[in-house]
Structures are given as C-alpha cells and as structure tokens.
C-alpha positions in Angstrom: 6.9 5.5 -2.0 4.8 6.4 1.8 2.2 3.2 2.8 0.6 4.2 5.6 -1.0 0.9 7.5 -3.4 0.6 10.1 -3.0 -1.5 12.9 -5.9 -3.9 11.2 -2.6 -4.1 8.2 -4.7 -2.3 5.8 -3.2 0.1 3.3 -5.1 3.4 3.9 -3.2 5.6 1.8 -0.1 5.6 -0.9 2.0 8.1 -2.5 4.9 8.5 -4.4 7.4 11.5 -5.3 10.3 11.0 -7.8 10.8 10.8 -11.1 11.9 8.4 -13.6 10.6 7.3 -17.4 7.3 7.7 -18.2 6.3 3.4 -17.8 8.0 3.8 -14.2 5.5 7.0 -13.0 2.5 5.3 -14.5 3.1 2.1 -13.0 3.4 3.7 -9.9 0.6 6.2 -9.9 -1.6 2.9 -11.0 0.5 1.5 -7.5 -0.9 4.2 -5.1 -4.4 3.7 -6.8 -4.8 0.6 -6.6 -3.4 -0.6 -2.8 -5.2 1.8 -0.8 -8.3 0.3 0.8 -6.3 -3.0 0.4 -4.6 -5.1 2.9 -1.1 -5.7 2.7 -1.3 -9.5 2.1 -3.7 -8.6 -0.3 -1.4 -6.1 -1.8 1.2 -8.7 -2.1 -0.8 -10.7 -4.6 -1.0 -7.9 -6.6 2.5 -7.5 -6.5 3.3 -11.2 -7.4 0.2 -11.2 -9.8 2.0 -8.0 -11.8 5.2 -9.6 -11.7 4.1 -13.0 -13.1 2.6 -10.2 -15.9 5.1 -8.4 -16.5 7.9 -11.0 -17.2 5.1 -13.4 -19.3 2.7 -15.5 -17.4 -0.7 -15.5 -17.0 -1.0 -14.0 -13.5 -4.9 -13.6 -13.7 -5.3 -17.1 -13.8 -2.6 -18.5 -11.7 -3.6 -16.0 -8.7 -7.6 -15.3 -9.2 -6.9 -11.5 -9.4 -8.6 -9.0 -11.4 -6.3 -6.8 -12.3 -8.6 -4.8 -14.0 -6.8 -1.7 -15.3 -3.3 -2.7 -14.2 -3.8 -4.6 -17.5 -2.8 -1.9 -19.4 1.2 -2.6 -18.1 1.1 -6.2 -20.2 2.0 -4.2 -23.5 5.7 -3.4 -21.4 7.0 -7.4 -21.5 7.0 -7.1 -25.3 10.3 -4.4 -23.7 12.3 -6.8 -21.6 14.3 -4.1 -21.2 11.4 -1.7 -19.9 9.9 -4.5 -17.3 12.2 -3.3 -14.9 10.5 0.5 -15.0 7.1 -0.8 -14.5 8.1 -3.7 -11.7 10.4 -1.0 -9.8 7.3 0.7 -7.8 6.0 -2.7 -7.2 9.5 -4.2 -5.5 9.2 -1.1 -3.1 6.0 -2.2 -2.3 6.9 -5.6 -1.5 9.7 -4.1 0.1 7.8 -1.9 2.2 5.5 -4.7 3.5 7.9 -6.7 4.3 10.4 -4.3 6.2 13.2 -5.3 4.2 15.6 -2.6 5.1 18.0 -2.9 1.5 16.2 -0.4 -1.1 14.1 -2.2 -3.7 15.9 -3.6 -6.4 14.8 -5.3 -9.8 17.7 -7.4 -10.2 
C-alpha cells in the first residue's frame, strides 16, 4: 500500500500492488478509492467503521459513516475465516497513519 499525505494530513492519492485472494484485492482497490480526498483522521473512521463491519456490528450507526459501497464487504463476516482478507488492506492503512513501524497484521 503508498498514502501519499499533504502537509494539511489529507490523503491525496492511494495505491496498492500485490496480490492475494480475490476478497483481499477488492477490499483494497475499494481502500485506494475511497481514502483519497480524505483526511487521515477521517480515514481512520473508516477503518474502525469497516472493522466493527466486518467482525458483526453495526458500524454505520455506531460511527455516523456512510459507507456507501464499502457495503458490499458485509457479505465476508458470514466467512470468519475470510474477514481477515478483507480487514488486511485496512490494518495497513491504520498502520500507515499511524507510523507503526511492525507490518500490519490481522491477528
């Protein structure tokens, strides 16, 4: 994953290279989508928001977020083995932001 961020901390572009099942590349390719433009705080409720998702609450709710088409990952919890594809982009994200220098990790 490459965040570039401006000195303002907004997220004016995001990429990823790699490869990996088809839930972790389309989690995130919806990632890089929908963080740029964004700034990082504001990125980091998405990635708590997704989290909450992903492992069975009702993130919308809880944070105020529209997740709008990062919907689509919800199907993935009925997986619990699978969450940890779609979270993995959004770890190195939180990662990222907050200049942790271990790799991301799902565990």
């Amino acid at each position: 994953m490459y965040f570039q961020v401006d000195a303002d901390n907004q997220i004016t572009n995001a990429k990823f290279e790699g490869s990996g099942c088809a839930i972790s590349v389309a989690s995130a390719s919806l990632l890089t989508e929908t963080v740029v433009g964004m700034s990082t705080q504001d990125a980091l409720d998405y990635f708590s928001a997704i989290v909450a998702l992903l492992n069975g609450g009702s993130a919308t709710s809880e944070a105020k977020i529209d997740l709008g088409r990062l919907t689509a990952l919800r199907g993935v919890r009925e997986f619990p083995s699978r969450v940890k594809c779609a979270t993995l982009a959004w770890q190195a994200l939180n990662s990222a932001i907050q200049k942790e220098s271990t790799p991301a990790s799902t565990e």
